[in-house]
N, CA, C and O atoms as a GROMACS GRO file, in nm:
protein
  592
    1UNK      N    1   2.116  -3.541   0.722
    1UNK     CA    2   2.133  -3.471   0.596
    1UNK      C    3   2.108  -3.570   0.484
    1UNK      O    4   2.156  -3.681   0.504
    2UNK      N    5   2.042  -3.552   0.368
    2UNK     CA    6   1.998  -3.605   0.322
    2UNK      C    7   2.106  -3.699   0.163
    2UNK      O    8   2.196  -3.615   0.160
    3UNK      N    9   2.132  -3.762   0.093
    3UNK     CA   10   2.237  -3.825   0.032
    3UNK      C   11   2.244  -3.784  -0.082
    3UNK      O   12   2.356  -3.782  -0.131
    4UNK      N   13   2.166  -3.754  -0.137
    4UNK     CA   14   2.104  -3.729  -0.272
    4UNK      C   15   2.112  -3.588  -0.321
    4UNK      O   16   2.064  -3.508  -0.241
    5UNK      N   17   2.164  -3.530  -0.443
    5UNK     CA   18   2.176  -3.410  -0.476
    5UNK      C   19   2.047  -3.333  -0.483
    5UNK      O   20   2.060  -3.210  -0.489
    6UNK      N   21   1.914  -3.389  -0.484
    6UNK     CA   22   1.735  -3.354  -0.501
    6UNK      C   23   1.712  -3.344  -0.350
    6UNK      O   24   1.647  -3.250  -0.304
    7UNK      N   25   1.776  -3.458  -0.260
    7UNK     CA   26   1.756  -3.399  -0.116
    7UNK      C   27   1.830  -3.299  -0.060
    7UNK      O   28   1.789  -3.261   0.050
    8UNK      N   29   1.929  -3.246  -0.104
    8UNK     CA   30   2.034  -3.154  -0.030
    8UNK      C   31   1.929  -3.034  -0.142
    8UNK      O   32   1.940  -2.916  -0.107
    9UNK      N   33   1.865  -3.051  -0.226
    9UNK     CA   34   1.811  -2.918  -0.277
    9UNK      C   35   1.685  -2.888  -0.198
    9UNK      O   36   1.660  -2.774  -0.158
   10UNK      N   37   1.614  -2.981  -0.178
   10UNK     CA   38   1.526  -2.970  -0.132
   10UNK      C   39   1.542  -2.909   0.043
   10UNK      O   40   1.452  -2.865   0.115
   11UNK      N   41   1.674  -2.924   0.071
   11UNK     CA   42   1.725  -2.864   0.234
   11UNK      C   43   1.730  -2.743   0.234
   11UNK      O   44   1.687  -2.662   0.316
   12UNK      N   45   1.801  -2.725   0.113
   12UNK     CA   46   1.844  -2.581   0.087
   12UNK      C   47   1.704  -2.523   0.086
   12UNK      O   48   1.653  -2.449   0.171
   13UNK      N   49   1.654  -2.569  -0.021
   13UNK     CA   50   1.538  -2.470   0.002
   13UNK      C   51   1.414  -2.462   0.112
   13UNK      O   52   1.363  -2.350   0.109
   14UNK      N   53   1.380  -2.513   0.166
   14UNK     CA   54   1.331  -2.503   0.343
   14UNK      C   55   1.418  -2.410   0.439
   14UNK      O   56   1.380  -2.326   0.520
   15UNK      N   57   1.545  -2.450   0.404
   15UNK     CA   58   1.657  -2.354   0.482
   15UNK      C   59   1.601  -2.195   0.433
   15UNK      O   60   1.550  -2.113   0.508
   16UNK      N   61   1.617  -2.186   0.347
   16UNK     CA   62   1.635  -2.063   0.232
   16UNK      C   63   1.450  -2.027   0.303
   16UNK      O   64   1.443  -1.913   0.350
   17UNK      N   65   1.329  -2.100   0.312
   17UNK     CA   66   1.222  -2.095   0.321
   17UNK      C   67   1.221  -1.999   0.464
   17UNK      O   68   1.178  -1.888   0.495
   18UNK      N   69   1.276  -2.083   0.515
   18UNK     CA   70   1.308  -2.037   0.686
   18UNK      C   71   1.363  -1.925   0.744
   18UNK      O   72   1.312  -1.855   0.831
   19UNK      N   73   1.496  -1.908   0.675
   19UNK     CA   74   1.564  -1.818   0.700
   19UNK      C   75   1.462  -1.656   0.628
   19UNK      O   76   1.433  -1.554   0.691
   20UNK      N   77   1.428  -1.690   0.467
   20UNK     CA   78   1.367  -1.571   0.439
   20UNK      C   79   1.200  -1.547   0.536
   20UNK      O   80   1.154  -1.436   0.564
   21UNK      N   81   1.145  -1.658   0.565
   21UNK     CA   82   1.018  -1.623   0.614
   21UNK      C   83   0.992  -1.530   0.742
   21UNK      O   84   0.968  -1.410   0.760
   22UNK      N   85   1.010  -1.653   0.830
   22UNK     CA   86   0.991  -1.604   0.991
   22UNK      C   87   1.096  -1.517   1.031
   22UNK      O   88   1.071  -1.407   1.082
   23UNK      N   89   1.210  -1.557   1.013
   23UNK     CA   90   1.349  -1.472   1.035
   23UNK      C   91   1.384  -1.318   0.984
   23UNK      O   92   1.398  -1.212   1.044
   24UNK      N   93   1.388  -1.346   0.886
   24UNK     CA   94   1.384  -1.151   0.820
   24UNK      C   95   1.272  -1.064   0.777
   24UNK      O   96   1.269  -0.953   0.724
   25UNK      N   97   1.176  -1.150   0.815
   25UNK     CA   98   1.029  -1.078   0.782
   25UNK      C   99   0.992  -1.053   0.891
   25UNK      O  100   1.000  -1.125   0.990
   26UNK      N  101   0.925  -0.895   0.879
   26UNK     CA  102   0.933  -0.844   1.044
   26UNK      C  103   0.788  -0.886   1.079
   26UNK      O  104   0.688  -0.890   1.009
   27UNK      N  105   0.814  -0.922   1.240
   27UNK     CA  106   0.677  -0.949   1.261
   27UNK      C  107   0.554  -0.924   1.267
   27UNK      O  108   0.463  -0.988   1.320
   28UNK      N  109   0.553  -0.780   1.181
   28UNK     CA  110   0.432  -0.681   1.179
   28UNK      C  111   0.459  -0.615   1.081
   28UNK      O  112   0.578  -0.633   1.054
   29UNK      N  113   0.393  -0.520   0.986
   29UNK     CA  114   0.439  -0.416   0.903
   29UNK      C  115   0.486  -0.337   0.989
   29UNK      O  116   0.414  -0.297   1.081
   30UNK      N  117   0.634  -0.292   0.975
   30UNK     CA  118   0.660  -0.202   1.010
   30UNK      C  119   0.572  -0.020   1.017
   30UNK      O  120   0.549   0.067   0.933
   31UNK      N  121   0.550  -0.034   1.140
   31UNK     CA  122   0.404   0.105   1.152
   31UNK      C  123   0.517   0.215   1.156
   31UNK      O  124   0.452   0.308   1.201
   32UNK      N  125   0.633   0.260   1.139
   32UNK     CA  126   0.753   0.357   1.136
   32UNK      C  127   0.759   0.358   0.942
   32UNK      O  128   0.834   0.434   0.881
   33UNK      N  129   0.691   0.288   0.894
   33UNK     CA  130   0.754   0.265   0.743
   33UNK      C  131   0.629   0.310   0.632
   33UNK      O  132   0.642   0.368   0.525
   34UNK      N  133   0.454   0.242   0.724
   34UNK     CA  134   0.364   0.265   0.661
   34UNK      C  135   0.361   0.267   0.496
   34UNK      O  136   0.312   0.345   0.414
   35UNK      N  137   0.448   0.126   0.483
   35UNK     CA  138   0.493   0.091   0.339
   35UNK      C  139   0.436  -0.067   0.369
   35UNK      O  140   0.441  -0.146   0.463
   36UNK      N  141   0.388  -0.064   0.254
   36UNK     CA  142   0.389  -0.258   0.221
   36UNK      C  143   0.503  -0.305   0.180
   36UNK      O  144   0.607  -0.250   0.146
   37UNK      N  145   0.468  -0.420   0.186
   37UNK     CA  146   0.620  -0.510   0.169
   37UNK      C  147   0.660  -0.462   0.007
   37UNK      O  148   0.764  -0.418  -0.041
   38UNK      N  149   0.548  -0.488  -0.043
   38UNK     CA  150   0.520  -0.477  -0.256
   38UNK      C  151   0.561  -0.310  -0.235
   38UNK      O  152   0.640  -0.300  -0.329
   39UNK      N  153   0.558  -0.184  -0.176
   39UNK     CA  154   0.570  -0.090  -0.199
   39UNK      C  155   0.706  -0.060  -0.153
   39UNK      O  156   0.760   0.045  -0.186
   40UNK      N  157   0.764  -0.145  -0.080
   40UNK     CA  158   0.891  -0.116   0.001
   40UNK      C  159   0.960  -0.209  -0.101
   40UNK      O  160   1.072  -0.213  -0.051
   41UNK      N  161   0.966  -0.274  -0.194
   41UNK     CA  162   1.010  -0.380  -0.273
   41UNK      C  163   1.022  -0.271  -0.416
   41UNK      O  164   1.135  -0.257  -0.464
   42UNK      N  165   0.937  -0.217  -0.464
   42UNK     CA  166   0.868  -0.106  -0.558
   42UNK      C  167   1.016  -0.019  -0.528
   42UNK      O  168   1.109  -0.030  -0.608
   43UNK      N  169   1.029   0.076  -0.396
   43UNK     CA  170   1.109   0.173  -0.350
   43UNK      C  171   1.256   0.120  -0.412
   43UNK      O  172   1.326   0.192  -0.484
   44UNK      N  173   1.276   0.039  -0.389
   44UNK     CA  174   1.418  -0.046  -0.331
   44UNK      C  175   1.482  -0.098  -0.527
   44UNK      O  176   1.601  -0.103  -0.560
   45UNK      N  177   1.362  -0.128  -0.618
   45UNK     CA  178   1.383  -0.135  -0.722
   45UNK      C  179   1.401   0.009  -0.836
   45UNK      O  180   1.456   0.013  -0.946
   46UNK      N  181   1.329   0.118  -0.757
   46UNK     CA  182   1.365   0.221  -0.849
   46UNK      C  183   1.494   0.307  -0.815
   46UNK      O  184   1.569   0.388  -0.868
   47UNK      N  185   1.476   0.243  -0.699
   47UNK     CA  186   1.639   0.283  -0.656
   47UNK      C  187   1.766   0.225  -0.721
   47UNK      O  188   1.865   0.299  -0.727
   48UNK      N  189   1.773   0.114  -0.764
   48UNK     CA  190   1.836   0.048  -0.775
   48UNK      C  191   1.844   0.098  -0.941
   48UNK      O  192   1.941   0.161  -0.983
   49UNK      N  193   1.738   0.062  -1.019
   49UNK     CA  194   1.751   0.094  -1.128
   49UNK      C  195   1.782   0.228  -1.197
   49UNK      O  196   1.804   0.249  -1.316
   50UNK      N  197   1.777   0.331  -1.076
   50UNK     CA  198   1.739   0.437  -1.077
   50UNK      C  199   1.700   0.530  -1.208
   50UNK      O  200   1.770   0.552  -1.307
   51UNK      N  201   1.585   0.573  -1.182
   51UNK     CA  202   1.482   0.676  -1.263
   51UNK      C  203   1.440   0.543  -1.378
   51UNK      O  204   1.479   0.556  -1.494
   52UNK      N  205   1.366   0.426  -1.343
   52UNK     CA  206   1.356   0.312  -1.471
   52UNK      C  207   1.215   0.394  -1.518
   52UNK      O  208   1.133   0.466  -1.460
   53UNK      N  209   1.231   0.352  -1.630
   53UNK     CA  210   1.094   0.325  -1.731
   53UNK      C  211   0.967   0.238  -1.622
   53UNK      O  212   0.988   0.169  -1.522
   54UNK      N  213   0.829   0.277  -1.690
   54UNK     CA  214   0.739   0.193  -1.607
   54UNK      C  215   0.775   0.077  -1.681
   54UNK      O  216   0.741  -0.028  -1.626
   55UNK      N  217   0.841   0.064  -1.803
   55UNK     CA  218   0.801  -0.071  -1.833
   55UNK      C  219   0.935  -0.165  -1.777
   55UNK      O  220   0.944  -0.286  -1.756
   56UNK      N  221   1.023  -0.066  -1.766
   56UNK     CA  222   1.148  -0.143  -1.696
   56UNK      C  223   1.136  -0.158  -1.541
   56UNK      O  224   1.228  -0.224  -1.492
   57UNK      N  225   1.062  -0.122  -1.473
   57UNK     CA  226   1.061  -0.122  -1.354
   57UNK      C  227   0.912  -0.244  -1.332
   57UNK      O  228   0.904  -0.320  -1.235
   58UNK      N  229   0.817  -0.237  -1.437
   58UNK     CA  230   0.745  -0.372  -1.426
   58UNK      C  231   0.855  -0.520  -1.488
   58UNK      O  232   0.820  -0.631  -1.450
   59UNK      N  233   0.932  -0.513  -1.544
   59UNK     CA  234   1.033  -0.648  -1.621
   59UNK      C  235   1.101  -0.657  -1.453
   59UNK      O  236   1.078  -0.768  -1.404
   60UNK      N  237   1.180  -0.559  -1.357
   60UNK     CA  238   1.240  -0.585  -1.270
   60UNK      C  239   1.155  -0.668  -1.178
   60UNK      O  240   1.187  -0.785  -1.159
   61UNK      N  241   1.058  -0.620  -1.125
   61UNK     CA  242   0.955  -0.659  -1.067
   61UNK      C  243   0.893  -0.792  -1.077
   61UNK      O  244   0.852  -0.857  -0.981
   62UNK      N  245   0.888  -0.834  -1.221
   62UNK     CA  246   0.824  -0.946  -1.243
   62UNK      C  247   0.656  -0.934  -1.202
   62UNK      O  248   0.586  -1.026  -1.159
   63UNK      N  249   0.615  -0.797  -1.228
   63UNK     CA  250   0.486  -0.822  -1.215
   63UNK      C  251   0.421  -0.735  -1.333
   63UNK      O  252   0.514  -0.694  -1.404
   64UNK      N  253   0.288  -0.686  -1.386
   64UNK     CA  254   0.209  -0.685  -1.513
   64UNK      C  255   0.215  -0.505  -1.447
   64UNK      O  256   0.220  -0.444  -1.340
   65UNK      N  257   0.211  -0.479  -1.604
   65UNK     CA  258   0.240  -0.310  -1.585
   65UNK      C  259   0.136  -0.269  -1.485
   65UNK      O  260   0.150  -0.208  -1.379
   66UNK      N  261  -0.025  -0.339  -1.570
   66UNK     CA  262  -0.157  -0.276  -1.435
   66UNK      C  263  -0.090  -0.273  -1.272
   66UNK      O  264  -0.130  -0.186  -1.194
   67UNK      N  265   0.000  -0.362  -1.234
   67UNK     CA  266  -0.002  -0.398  -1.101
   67UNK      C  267   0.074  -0.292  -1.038
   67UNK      O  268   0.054  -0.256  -0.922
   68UNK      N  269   0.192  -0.223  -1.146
   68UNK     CA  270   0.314  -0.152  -1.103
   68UNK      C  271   0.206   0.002  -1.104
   68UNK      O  272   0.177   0.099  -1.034
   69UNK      N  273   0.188  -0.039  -1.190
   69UNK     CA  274   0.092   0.117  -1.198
   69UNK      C  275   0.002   0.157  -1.081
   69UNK      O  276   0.013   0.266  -1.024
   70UNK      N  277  -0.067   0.086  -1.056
   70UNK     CA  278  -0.134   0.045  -0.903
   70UNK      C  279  -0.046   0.101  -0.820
   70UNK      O  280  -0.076   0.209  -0.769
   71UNK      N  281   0.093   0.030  -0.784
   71UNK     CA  282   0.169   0.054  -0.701
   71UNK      C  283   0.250   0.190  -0.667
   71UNK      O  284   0.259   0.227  -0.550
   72UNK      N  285   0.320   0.280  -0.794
   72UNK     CA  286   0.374   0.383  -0.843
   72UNK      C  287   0.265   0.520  -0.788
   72UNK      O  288   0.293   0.635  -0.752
   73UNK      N  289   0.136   0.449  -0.801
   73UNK     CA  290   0.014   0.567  -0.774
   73UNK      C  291  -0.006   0.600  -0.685
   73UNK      O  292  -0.050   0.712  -0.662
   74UNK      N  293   0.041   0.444  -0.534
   74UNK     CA  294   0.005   0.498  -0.420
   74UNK      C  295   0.129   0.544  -0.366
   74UNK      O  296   0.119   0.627  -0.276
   75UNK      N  297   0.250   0.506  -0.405
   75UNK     CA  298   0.362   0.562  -0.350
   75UNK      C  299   0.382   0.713  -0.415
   75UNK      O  300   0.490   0.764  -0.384
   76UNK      N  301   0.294   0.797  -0.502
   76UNK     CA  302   0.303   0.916  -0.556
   76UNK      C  303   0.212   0.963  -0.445
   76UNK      O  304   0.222   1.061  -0.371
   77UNK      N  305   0.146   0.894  -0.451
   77UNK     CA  306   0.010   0.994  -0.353
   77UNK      C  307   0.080   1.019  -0.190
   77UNK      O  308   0.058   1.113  -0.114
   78UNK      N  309   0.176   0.890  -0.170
   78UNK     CA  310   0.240   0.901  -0.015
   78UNK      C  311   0.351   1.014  -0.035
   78UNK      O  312   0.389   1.075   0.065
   79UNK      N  313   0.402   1.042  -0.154
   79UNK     CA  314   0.484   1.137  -0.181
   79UNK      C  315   0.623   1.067  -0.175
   79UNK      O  316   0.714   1.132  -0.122
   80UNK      N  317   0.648   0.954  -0.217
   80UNK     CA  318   0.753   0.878  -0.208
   80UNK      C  319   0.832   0.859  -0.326
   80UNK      O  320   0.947   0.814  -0.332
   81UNK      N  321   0.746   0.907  -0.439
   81UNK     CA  322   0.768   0.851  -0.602
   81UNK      C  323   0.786   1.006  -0.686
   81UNK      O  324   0.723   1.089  -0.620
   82UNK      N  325   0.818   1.038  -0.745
   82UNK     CA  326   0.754   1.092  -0.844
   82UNK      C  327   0.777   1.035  -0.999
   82UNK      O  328   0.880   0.971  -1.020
   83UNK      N  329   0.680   1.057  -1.108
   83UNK     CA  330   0.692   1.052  -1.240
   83UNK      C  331   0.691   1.198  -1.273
   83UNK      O  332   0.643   1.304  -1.235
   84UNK      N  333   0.802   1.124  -1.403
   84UNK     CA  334   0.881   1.244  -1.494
   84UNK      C  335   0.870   1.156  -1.649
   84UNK      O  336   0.865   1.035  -1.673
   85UNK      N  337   0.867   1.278  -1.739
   85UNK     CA  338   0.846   1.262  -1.874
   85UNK      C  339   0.976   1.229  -1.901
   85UNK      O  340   1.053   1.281  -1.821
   86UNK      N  341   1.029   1.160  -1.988
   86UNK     CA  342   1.203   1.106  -2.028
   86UNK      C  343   1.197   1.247  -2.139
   86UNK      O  344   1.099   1.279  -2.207
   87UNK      N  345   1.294   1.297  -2.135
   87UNK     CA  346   1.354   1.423  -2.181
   87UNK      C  347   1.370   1.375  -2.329
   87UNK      O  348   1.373   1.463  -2.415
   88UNK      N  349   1.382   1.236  -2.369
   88UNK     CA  350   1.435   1.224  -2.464
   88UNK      C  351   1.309   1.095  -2.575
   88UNK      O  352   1.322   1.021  -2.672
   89UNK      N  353   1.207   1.132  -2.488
   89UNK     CA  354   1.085   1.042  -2.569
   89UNK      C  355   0.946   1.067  -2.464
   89UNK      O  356   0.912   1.002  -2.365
   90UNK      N  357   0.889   1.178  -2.522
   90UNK     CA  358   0.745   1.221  -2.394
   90UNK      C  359   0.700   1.092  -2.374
   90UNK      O  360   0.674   1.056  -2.259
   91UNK      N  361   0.686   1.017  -2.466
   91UNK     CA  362   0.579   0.901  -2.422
   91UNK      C  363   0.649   0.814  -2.318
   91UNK      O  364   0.577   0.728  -2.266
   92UNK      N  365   0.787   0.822  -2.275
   92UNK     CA  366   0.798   0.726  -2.170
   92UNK      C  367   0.807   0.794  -2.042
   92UNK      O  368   0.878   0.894  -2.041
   93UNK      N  369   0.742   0.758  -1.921
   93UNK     CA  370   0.739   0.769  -1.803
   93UNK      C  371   0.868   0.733  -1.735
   93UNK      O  372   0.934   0.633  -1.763
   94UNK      N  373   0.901   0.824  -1.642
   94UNK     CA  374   1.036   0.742  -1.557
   94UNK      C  375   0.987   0.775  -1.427
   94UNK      O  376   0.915   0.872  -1.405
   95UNK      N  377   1.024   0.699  -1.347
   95UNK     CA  378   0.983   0.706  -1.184
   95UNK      C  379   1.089   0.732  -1.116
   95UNK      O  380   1.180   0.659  -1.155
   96UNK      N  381   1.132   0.824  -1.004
   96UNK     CA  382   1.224   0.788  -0.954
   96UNK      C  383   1.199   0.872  -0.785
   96UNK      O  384   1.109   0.955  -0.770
   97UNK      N  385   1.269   0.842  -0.701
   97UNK     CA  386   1.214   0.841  -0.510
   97UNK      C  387   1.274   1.015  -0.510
   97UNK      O  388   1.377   1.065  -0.555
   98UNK      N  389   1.160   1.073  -0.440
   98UNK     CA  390   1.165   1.190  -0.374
   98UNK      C  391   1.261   1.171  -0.226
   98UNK      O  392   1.308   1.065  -0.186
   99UNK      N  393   1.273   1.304  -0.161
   99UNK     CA  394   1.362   1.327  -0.084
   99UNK      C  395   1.286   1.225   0.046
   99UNK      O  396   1.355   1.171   0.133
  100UNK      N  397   1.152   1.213   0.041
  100UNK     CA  398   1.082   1.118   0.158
  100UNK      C  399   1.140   0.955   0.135
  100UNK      O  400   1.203   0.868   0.196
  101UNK      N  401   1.065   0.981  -0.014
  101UNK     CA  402   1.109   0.810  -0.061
  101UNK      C  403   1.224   0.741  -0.043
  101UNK      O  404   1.224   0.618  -0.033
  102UNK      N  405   1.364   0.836  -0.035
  102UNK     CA  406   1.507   0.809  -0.041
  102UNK      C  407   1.540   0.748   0.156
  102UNK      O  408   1.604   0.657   0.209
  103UNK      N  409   1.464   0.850   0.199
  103UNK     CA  410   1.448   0.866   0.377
  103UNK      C  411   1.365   0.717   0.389
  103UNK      O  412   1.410   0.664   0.490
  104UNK      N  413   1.284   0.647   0.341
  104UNK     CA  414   1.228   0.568   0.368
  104UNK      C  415   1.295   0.399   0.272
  104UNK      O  416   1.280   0.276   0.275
  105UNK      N  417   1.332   0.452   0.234
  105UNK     CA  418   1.413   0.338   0.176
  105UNK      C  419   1.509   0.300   0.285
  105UNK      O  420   1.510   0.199   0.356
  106UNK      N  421   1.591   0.407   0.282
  106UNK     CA  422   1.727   0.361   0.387
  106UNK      C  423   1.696   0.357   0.515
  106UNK      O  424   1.784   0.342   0.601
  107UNK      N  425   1.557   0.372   0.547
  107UNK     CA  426   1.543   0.334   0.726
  107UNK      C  427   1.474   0.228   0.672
  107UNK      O  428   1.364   0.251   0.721
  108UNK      N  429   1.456   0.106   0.592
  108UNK     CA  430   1.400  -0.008   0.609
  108UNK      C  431   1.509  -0.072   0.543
  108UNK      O  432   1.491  -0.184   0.495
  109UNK      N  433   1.607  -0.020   0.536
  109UNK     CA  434   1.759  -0.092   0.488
  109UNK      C  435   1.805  -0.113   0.655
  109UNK      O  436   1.791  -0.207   0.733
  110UNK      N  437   1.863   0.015   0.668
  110UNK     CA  438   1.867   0.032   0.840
  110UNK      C  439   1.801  -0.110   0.928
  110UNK      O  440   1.880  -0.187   0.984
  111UNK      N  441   1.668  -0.131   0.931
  111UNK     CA  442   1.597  -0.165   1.050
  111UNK      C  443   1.627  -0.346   0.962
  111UNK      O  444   1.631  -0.431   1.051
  112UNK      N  445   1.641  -0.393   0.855
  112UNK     CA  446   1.656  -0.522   0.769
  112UNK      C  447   1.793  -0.560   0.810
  112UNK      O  448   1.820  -0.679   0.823
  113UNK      N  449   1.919  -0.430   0.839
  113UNK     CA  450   2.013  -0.514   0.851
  113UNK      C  451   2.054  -0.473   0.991
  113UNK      O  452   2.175  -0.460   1.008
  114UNK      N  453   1.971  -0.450   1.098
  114UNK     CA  454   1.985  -0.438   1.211
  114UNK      C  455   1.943  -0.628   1.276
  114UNK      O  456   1.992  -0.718   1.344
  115UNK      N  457   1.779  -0.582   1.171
  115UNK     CA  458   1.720  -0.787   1.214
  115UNK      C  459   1.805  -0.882   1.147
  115UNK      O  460   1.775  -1.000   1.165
  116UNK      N  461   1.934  -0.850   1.054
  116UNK     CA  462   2.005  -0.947   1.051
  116UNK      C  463   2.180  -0.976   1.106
  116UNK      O  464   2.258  -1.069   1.085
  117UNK      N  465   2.192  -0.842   1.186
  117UNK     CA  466   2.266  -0.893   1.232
  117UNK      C  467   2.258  -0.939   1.359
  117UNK      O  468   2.349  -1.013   1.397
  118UNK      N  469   2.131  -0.899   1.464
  118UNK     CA  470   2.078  -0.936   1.542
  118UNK      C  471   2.068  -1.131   1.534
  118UNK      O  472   2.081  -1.216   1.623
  119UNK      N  473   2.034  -1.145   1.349
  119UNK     CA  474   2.067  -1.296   1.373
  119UNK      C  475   2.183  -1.378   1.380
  119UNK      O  476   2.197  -1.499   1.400
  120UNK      N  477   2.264  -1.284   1.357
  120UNK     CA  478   2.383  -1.340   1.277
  120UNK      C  479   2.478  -1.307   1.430
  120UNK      O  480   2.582  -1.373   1.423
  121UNK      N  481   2.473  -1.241   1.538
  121UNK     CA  482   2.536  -1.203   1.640
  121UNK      C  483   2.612  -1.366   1.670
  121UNK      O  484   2.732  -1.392   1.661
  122UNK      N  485   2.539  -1.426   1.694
  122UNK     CA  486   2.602  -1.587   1.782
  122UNK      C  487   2.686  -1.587   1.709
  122UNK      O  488   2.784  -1.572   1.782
  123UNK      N  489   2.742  -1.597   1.554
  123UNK     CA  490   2.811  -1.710   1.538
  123UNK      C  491   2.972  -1.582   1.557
  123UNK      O  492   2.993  -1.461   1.574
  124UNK      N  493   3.035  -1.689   1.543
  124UNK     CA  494   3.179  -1.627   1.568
  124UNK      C  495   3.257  -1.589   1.416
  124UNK      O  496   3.191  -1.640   1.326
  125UNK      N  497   3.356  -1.527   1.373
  125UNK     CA  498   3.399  -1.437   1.263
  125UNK      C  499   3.408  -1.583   1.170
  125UNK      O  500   3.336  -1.572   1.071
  126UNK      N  501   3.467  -1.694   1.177
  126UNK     CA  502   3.487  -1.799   1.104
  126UNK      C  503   3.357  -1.868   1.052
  126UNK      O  504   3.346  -1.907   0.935
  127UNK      N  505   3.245  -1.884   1.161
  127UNK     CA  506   3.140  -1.898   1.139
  127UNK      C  507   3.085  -1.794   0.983
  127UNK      O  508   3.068  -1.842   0.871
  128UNK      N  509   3.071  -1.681   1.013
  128UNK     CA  510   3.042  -1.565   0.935
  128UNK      C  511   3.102  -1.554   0.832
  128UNK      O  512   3.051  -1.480   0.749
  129UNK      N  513   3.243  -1.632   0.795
  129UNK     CA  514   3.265  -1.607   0.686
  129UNK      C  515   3.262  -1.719   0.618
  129UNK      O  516   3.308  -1.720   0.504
  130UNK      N  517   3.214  -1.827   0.670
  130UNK     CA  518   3.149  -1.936   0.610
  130UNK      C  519   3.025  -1.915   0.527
  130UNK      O  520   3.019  -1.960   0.413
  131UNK      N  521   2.915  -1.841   0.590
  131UNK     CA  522   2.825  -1.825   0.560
  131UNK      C  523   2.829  -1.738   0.465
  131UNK      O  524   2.745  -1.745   0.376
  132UNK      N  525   2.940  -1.623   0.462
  132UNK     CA  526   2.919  -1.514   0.371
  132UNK      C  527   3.016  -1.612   0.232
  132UNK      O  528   3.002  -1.590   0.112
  133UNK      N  529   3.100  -1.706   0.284
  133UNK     CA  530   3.128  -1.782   0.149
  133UNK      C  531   2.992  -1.860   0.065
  133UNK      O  532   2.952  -1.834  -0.048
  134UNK      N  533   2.940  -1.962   0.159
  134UNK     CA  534   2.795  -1.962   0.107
  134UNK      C  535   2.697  -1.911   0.059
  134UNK      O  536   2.617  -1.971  -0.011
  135UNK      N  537   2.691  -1.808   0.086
  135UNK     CA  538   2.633  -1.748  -0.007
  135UNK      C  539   2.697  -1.640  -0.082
  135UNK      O  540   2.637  -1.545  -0.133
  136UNK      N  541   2.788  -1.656  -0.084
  136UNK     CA  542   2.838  -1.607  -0.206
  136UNK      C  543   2.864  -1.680  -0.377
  136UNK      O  544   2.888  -1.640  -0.491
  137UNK      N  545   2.837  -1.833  -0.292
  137UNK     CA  546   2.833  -1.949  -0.413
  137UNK      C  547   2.701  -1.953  -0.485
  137UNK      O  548   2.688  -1.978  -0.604
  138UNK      N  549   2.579  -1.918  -0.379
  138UNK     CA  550   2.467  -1.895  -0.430
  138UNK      C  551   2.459  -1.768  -0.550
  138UNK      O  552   2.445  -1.781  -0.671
  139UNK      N  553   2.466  -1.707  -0.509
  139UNK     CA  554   2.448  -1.566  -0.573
  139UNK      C  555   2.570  -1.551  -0.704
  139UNK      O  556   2.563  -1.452  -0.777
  140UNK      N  557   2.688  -1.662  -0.729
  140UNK     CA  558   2.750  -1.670  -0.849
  140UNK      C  559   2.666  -1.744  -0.934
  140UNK      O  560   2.639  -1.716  -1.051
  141UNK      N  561   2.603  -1.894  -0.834
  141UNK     CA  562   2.494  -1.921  -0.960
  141UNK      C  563   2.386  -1.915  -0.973
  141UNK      O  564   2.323  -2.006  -1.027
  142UNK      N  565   2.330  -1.806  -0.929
  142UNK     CA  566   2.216  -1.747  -0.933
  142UNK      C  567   2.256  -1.647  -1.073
  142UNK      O  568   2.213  -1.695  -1.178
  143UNK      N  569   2.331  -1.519  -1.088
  143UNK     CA  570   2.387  -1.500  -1.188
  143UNK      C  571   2.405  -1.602  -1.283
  143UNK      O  572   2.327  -1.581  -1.376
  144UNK      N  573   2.477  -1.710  -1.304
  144UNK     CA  574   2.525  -1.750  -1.379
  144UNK      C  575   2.350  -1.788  -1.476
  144UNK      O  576   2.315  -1.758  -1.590
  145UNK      N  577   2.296  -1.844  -1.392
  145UNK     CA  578   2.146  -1.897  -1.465
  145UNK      C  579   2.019  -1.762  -1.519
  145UNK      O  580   1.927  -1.760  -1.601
  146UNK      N  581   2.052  -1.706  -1.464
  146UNK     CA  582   1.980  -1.577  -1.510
  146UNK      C  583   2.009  -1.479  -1.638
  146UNK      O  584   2.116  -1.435  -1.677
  147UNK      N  585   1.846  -1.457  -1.701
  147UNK     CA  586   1.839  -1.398  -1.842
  147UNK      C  587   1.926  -1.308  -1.828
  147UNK      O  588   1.944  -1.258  -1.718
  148UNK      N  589   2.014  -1.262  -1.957
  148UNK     CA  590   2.071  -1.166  -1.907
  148UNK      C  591   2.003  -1.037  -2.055
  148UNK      O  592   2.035  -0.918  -2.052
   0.00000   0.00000   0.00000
């Protein structure tokens, strides 16, 4: 382990590299989901935000309206999305998941936390709540550093 507060970051993040790459990324597109990762990422954010603006759902995203728009078009055409006029300003668009889209969200929630507890099986309850303390330290300062 390394001595240095730049080497223990640099662990973390290989760890963090590791754990998100090979480990929770399934080894194929899921052919049950016939979603991309960017469209299953898309799903999971309008959910969350639920019914966002295109322009709030491109700021979540972190990607350029052209790209979301791209994206929103093919998940309309899969019948996963729909756009709606905001009741309270025609000119803004809101997106939000049809009765498919909602079904396809939560079976790639389903099958994400099936491959992680599948990883997480070995360790024992003390183990587990180590880890769920760990990252729970992450994710306070992950918050803490983020625009708000």
């Amino acid at each position: 382990m390394g001595n240095t507060r730049e080497e223990r970051i640099a662990q973390v993040e290989g760890l963090l590299r590791t754990f998100f790459g090979p480990h929770m990324r399934p080894r194929h597109k899921p052919a049950e989901l016939e979603l991309t990762l960017g469209q299953l990422e898309c799903l999971h954010a309008i959910s969350h935000l639920d019914a966002p603006s295109m322009s709030d759902l491109s700021l979540e995203l972190d990607l350029p309206p052209s790209s979301v728009t791209g994206i929103v078009d093919r998940l309309v055409a899969a019948g996963k999305v729909q756009r709606e006029s905001d009741p309270d300003d025609r000119r803004v668009v809101r997106v939000s998941l049809t009765t498919q889209g909602r079904r396809e969200r939560d079976r790639h929630r389903r099958l994400r936390r099936e491959r992680l507890a599948k990883l997480l099986a070995g360790l024992n309850d003390e183990e587990l709540r180590e880890v769920h303390a760990a990252l729970t330290l992450v994710s306070d300062a992950a918050d803490r550093n983020s625009p708000q």
